[in-house]
Each structure stands twice: as C-alpha cells, then as structure tokens.
N, C-alpha and C positions, 0 to 999 in steps of 0.2 A: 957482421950481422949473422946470426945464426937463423939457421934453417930449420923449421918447425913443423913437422909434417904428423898425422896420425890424431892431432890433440882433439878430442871431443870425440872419438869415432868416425869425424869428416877424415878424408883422404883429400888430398887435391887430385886436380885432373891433369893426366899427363899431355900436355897441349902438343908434344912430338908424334905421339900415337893418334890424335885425334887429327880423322878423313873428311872430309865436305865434301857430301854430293848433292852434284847438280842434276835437281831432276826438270825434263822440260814438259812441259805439257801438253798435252793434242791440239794441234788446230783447230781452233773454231770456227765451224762450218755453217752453222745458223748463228744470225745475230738475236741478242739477248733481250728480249721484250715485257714487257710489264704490262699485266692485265689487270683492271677492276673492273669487279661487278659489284652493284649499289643494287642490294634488295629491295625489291617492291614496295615493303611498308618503312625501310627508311628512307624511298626518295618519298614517300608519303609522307612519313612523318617532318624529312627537311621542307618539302612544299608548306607544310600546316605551319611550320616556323615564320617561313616566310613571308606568309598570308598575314599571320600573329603580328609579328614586327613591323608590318606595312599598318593596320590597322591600331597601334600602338601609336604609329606615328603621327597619324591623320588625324584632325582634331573632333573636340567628342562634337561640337557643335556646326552642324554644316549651315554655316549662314548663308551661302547662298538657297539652299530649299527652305531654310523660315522666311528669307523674302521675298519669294514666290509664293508662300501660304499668304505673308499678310496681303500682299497685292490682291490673293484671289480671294481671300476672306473682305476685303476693302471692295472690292469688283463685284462682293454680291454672287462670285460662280460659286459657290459651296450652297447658297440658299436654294437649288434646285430641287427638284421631285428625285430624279434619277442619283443625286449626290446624296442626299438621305437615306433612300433605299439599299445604296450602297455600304454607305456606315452601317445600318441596323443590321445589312447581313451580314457583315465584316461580326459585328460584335456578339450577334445571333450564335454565329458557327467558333470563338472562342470561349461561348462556356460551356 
C-alpha cells in the first residue's frame, strides 16, 4: 500500500511529535449552587393562571346557590321591605 501524504494541501499529523497534557484543576472550595429569582409580576402573572384554570374548571352553574334562592324565593324571605330596598340600591348605584 502506498503512503499518500500532502494530497489536497491536508498534511497529516505526526502522532510521535504530538504531547498530552494534563492539566488539573483548583479545588473546589465553595460548593456550586443555583439560584432563582421569580419576578414580581411573573409570580403574578403565574397566580392569575392559576386562579384562570381553577375557575375554568369549576362549573358555570353553582346549583347549590340556585337551591338556596328557590327555597328562599318559596320561603317568602326575598318578599321583605329591607330585601327590596336592598335590590333597588344594588341596581340604583349600577347605572
């Protein structure tokens, strides 16, 4: 087999001339620790997620509060003086 050396402008490497050094590294005197910090308005922004997806989950109809209106609507307690006055201001102060 012949020996082909120089072709393309590559040279090979002469692996008799080539040295390996070992370099060691400093002791390590502090151990290596990992810090985060969660900005203000992203742990805000992750709580509003949270609240979102809880609220997503939850169904849109809360049957137990419509069966406590019909009981109190059936019961007569919505017919009072002080229940009225309360709705009109309620509705008063929304327009």
């Amino acid at each position: 087999m012949s020996d082909v050396r120089g072709v393309g402008g590559v040279q090979p490497t002469d692996t008799a001339s080539t040295k390996i050094r070992r370099v060691q590294l400093p002791a390590q005197t502090e151990p290596i620790t990992d810090k985060v910090e969660i900005a203000a308005h992203a742990a805000r922004a992750s709580e509003v997620a949270r609240v979102a997806d809880l609220a997503k989950a939850s169904p849109d109809i809360r049957t137990d509060v419509v069966e406590r209106a019909k009981q109190r609507l059936e019961s007569g307690e919505y017919l009072s003086d002080a229940v009225t006055r309360s709705v009109a201001e309620k509705i008063a102060e929304s327009l």
